[in-house]
C-alpha positions as CSV (number, residue, x, y, z in Angstrom):
1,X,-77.1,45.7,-167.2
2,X,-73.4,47.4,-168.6
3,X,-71.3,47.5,-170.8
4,X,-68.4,46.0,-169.9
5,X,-64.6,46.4,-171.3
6,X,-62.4,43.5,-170.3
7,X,-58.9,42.9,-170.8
8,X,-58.3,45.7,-173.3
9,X,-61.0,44.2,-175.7
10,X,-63.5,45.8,-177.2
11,X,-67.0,46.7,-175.3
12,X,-69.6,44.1,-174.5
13,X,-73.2,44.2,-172.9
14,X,-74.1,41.9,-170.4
15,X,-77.3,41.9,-168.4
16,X,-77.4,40.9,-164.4
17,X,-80.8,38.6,-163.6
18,X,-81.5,36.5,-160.2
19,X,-82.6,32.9,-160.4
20,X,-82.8,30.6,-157.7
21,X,-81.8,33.6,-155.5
22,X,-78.1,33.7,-157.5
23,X,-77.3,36.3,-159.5
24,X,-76.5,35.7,-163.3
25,X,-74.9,37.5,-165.8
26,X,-75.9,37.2,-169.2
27,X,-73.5,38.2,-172.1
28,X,-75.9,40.0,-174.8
29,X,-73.2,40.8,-177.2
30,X,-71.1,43.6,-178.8
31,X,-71.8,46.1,-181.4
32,X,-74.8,46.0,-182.6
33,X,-76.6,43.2,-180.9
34,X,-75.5,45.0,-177.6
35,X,-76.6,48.0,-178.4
36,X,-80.1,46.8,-179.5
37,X,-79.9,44.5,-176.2
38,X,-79.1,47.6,-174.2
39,X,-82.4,49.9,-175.9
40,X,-84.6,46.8,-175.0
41,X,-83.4,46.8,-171.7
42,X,-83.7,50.8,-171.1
43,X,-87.5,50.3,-173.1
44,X,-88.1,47.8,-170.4
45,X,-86.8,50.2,-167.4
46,X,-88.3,53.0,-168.5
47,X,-91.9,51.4,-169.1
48,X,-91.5,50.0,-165.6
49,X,-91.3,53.6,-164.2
50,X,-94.2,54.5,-166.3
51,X,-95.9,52.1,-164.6
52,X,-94.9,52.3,-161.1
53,X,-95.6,56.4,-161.1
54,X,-99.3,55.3,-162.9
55,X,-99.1,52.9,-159.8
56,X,-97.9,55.9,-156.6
57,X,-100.5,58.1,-158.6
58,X,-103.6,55.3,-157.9
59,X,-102.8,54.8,-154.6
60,X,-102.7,58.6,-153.7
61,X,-106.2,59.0,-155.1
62,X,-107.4,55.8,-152.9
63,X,-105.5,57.0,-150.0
64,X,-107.4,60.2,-150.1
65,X,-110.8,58.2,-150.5
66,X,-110.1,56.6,-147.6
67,X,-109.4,59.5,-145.2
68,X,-113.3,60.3,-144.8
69,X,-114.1,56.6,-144.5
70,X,-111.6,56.6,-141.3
71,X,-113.3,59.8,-139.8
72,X,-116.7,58.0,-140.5
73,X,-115.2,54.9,-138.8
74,X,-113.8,56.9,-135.5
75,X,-117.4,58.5,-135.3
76,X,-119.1,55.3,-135.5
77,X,-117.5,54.3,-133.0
78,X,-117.7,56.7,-130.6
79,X,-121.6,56.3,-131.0
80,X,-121.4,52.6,-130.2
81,X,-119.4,52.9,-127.0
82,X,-121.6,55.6,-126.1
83,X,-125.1,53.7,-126.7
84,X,-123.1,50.7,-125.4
85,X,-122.8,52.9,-121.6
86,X,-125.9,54.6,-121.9
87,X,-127.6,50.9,-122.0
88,X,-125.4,49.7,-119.2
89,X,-122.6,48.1,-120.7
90,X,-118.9,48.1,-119.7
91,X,-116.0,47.1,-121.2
92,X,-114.7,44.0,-119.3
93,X,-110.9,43.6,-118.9
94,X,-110.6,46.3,-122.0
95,X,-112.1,43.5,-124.1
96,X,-115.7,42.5,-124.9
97,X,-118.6,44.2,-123.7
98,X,-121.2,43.0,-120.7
99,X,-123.8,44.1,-119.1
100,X,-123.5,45.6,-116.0
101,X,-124.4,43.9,-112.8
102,X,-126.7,45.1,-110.2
C-alpha cells in the first residue's frame, strides 16, 4: 500500500495483496479515489492493531490464570508418584508404572 510516482506523472495509490501465494498490486487510483483508497486502508490497519493489542491483552490475563493451575498440576503430581511408591510401585523403563515384585 503506496503511493507511487512513475515516470514523472502524477501520484498514484496502489495496494500489494497475496493470492495464490503471488503477490498483486492493485492500482486504486489518483486524487481523490486514492486518497479515500489510502484512509480505508489505514482504517483497516489501524482497526487490526486495535484488535491484535485487545488480542496480547487477553492472552496475558489467561496466561496469568494459568500459572496457579501449573503449580496445582506439579503438586498433583508429586502426590501421585509419591502414593504410587509408598504402595509399591516403580516406574518401569521411565514409562508406566508396575507393581513391584517380590
Amino acid at each position: 500500500m503506496a503511493w507511487e510516482t512513475r515516470q514523472g506523472k502524477g501520484r498514484y495509490y496502489t495496494r500489494s495483496r497475496r493470492i495464490n501465494g503471488r503477490v498483486v498490486r492493485e492500482y486504486c487510483g489518483t486524487g481523490l479515489s486514492g486518497q479515500l483508497a489510502a484512509l480505508q486502508d489505514a482504517e483497516k490497519r489501524a482497526h487490526k492493531a486495535t484488535q491484535l493489542r485487545a488480542w496480547q491483552t487477553e492472552q496475558g490475563c489467561l496466561e496469568e490464570l494459568e500459572e496457579p493451575l501449573e503449580e496445582l498440576d506439579g503438586v498433583c503430581d508429586l502426590l501421585m508418584k509419591a502414593t504410587l511408591i509408598g504402595a509399591g510401585y516403580h516406574r518401569h523403563k521411565r514409562g508406566e508404572w508396575r507393581r513391584r515384585r517380590g
